[in-house]
C-alpha positions as CSV (number, residue, x, y, z in Angstrom):
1,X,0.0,0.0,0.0
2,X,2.6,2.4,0.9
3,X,4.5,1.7,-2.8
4,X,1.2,2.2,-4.2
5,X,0.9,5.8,-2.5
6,X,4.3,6.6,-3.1
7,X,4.0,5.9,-6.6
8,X,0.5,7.5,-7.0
9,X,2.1,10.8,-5.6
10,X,4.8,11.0,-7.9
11,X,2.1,10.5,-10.4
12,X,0.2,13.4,-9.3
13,X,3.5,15.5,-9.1
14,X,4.2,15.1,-12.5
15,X,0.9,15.0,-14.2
16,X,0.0,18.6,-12.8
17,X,3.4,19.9,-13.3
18,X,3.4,23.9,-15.1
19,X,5.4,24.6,-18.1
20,X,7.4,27.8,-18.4
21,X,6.8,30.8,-16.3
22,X,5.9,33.5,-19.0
23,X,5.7,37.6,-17.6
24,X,4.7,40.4,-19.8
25,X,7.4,43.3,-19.8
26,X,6.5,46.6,-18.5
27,X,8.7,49.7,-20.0
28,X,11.6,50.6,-18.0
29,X,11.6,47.0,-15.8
30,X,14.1,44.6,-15.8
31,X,12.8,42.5,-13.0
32,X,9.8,40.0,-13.3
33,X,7.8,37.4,-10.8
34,X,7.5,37.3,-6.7
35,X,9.4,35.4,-3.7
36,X,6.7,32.7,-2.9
37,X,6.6,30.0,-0.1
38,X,5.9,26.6,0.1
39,X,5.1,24.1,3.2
40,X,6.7,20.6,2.8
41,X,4.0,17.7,3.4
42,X,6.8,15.8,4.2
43,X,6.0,13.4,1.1
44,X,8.2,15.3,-1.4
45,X,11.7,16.1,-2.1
46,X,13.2,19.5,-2.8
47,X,13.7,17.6,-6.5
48,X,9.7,17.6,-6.7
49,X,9.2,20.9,-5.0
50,X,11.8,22.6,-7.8
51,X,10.0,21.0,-11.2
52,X,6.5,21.5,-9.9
53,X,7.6,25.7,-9.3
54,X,9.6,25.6,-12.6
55,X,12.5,26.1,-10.4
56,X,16.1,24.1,-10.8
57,X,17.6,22.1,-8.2
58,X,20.4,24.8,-7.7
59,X,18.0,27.5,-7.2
60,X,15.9,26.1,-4.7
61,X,19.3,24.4,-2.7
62,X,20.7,27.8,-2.7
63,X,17.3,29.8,-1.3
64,X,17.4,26.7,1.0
65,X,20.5,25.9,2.9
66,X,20.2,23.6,5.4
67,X,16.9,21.7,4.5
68,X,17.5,18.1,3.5
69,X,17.0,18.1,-0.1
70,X,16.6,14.4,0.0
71,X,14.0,14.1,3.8
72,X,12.7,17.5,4.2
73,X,10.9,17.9,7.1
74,X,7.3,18.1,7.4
75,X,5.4,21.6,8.2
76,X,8.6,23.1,7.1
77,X,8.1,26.4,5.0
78,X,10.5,26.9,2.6
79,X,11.4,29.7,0.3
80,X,10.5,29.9,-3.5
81,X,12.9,32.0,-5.9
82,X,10.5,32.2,-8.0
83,X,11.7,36.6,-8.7
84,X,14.2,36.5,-11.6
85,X,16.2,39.7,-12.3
86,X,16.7,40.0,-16.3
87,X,20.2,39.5,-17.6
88,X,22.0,42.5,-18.4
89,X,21.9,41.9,-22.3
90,X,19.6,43.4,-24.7
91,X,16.1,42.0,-24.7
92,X,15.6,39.9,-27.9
93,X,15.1,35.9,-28.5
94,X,17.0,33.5,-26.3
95,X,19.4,34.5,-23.7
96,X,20.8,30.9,-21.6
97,X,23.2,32.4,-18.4
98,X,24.8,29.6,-17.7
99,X,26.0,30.6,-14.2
100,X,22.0,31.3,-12.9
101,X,21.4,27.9,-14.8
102,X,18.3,29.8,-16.4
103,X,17.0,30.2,-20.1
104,X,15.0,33.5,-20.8
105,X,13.0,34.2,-24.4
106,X,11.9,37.5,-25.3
107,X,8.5,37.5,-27.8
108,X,5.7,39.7,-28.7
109,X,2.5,38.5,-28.6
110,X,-0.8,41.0,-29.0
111,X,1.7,43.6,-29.5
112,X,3.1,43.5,-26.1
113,X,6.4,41.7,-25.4
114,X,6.9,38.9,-23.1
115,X,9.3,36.5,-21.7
116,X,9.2,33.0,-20.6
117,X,12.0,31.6,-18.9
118,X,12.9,28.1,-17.4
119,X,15.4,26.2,-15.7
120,X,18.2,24.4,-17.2
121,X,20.9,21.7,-17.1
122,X,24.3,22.9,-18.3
123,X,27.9,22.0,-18.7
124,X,30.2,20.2,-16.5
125,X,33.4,21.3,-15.7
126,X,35.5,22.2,-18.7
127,X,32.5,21.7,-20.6
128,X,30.0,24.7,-20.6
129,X,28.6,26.0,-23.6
130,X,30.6,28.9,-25.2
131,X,29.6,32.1,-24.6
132,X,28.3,34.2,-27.9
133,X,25.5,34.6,-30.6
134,X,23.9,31.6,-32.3
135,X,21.3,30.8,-33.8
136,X,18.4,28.3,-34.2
137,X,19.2,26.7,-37.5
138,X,17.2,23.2,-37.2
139,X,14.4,22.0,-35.0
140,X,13.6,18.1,-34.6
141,X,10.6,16.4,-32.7
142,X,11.9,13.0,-31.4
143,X,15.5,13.7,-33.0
144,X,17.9,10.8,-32.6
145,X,21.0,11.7,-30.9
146,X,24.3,11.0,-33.0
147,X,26.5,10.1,-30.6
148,X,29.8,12.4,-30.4
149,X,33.2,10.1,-30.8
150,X,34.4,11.8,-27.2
151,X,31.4,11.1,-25.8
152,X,31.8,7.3,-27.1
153,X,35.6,7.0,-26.0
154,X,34.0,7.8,-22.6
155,X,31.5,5.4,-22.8
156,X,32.1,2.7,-25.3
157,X,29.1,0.8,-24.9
158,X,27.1,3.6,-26.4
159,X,26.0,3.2,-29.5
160,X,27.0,5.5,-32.5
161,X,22.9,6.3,-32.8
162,X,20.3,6.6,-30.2
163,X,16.6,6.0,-31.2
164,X,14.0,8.4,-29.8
165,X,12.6,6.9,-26.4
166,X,13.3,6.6,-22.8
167,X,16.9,5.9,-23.4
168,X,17.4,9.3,-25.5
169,X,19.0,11.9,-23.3
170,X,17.5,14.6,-26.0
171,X,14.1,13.8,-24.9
172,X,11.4,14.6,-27.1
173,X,12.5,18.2,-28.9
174,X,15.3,19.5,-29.8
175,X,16.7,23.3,-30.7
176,X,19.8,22.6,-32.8
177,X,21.9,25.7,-32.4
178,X,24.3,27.3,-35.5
179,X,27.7,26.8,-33.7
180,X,29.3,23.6,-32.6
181,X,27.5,20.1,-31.9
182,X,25.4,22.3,-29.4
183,X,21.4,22.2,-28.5
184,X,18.8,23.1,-26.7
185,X,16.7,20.1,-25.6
186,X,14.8,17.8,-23.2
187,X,16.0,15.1,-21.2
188,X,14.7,12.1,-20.0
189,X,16.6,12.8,-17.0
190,X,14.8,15.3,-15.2
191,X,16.6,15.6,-11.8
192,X,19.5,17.0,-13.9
193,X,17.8,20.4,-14.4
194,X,19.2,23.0,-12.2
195,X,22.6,20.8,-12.3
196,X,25.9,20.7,-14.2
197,X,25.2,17.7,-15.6
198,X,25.9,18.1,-19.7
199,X,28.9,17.9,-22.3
200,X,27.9,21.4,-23.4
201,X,24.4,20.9,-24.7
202,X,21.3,23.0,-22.4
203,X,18.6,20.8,-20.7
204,X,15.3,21.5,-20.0
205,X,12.2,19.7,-18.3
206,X,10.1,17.8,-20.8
207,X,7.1,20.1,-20.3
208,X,9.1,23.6,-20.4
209,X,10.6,22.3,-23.9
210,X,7.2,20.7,-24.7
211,X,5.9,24.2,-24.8
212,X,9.0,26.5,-26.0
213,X,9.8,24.4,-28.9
214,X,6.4,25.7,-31.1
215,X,7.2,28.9,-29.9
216,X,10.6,29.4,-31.2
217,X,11.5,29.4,-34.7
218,X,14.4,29.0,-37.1
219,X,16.3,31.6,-37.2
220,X,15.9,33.1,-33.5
221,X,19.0,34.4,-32.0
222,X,20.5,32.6,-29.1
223,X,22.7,34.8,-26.6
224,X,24.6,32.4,-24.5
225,X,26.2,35.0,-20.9
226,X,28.4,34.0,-18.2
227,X,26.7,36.5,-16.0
228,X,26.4,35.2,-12.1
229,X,25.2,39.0,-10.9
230,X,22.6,40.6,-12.1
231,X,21.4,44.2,-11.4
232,X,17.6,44.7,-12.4
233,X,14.9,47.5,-11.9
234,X,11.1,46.9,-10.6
235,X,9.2,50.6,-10.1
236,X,12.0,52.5,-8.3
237,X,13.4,49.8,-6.9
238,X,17.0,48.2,-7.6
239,X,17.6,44.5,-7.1
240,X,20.6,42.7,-7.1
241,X,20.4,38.8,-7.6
242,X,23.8,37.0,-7.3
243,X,24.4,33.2,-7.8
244,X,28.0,31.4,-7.3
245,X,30.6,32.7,-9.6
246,X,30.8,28.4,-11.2
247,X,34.0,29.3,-12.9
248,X,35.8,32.2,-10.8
249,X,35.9,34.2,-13.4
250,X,35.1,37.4,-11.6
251,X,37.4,38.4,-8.4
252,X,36.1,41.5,-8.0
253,X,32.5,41.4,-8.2
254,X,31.6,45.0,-6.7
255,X,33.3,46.2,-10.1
256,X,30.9,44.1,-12.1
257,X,27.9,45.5,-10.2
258,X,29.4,49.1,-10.9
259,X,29.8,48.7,-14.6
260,X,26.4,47.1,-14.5
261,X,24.6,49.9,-12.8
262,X,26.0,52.2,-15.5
263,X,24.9,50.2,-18.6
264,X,21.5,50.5,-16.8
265,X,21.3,53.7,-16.4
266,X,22.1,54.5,-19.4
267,X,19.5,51.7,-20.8
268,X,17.0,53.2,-18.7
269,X,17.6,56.8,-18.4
270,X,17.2,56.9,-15.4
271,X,19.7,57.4,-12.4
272,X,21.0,54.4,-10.2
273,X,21.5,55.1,-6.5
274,X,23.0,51.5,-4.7
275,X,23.4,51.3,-0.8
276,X,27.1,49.3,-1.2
277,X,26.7,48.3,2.1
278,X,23.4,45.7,1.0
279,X,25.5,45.2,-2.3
280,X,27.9,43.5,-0.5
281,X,25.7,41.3,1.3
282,X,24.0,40.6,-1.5
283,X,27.3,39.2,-3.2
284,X,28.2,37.8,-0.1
285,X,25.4,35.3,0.4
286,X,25.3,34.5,-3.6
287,X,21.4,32.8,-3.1
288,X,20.1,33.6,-6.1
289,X,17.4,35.5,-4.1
290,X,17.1,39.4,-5.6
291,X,18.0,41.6,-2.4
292,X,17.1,45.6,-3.0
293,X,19.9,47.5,-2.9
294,X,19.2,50.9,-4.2
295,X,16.5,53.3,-6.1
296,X,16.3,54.9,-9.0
297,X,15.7,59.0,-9.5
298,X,15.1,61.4,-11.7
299,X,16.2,61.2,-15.0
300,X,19.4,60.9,-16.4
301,X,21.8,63.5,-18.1
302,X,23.8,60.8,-19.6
């Protein structure tokens, strides 16, 4: 009986499972969505609690420490990070920032623009996409995935082709981008979202690429950013949203933040006023929670 439940509830988990958060853009905001909470049953992991939010496993670890990803305990109320602060890029087609572990994609529809964004799996180590401009140049339902030869040196009992089905890690769709032996796909592997867990290519949850793949046509630009801070506006408010620096590329974080604030304020034009002292503990905790650290004014001379 208790298999039977167990099995019923991951049932129900998946089977009522969202696809793609999607916020329309108001004019002069760069920051979308609302910290949310959720009380553990006691019945779930954080794995469950993550793809029923459209959240990855690193965002909700992060926004979480100290809660037993695995046994969480009952009654427990746990944060939802579900408030994303908008790359620092302009706003057009698909941005991936690999460090936030996050796909955005910009559209109009009704002559208002939108984005939808979901999680993603990326890269291991040494083996994250490359950052730059590509583009969509092919789109497959139920591709087969050509094995790559260093993929088979690693594994020699793969074979050179994989058949769709349950054993295609491409899951059902697949975004084949313009620039290396790179896509954007499924996965029939869905723990792995929110994870460093590719050779390169970008995961998603079979329902988020379920619904993005009709959306997206050939020929959409994909921006792929190494951007672990990210400085956004909401009204006259200034949110900073930091994630772990994967790679170390940035010692000196405060002077990303400033260089940031400027391309904003000249974006926006609009002044940025921070309050360093919240910066800093902003970019100390690195949560991926955005933390307000500053206002904006009148506008700017710039």
């Amino acid at each position: 009986m208790k298999a039977l439940l167990g099995l019923l509830l991951v049932l129900f988990w998946v089977s009522t499972v969202p696809a793609l958060d999607r916020f329309p853009l108001e004019p002069g905001e760069t920051v979308v969505g609302e910290i949310e909470e959720h009380t553990l049953s006691g019945k779930e992991t954080l794995l469950d609690v993550a793809r029923f939010y459209g959240l990855g496993y690193n965002q909700l670890i992060l926004a979480n420490p100290g809660v037993d990803p695995w046994v969480p305990p009952a009654g427990r109320k746990i944060v939802l990070p579900r408030m994303y602060v908008l790359p620092v890029e302009n706003l057009s087609g698909l941005i991936v920032n690999l460090p936030e572990m996050r796909l955005y994609y910009y559209r109009v529809e009704g002559g208002k623009k939108v984005v939808y964004t979901a999680p993603i799996g990326i890269g291991t180590e040494g083996k994250l996409t490359p950052e730059g401009l590509y583009l969509v140049y092919r789109k497959k339902e139920k591709p087969y995935w050509h094995v790559p030869e260093s993929i088979r040196e690693e594994d020699p009992t793969l074979p050179p082709v994989v058949p769709p089905g349950p054993d295609n890690p491409l899951g059902e769709f697949a975004l084949y981008l313009s620039r290396g032996a790179y896509a954007i796909h499924g996965t029939n592997k869905p723990w792995g979202i929110g994870r460093r867990v590719s050779h390169g290519c970008i995961r998603l949850y079979p329902e988020d690429i379920q619904v993005l793949y009709p959306l997206v046509p050939v020929g959409t630009p994909v921006k792929v950013l190494y951007q672990p801070f990210k400085l956004g506006v909401k009204g006259t408010e200034v949110y900073l949203q930091a994630f772990p620096d994967l790679e170390k590329r940035f010692p000196e974080p405060l002077k990303v933040i400033i260089e940031q604030s400027f391309t904003l304020q000249k974006r926006l034009g609009r002044k940025i006023r921070l309050d360093f002292w919240k910066v800093k503990q902003a970019l100390k905790k690195k949560d991926g929670l955005p933390y307000l650290v500053g206002t904006t004014g009148e506008a700017s001379q710039s």
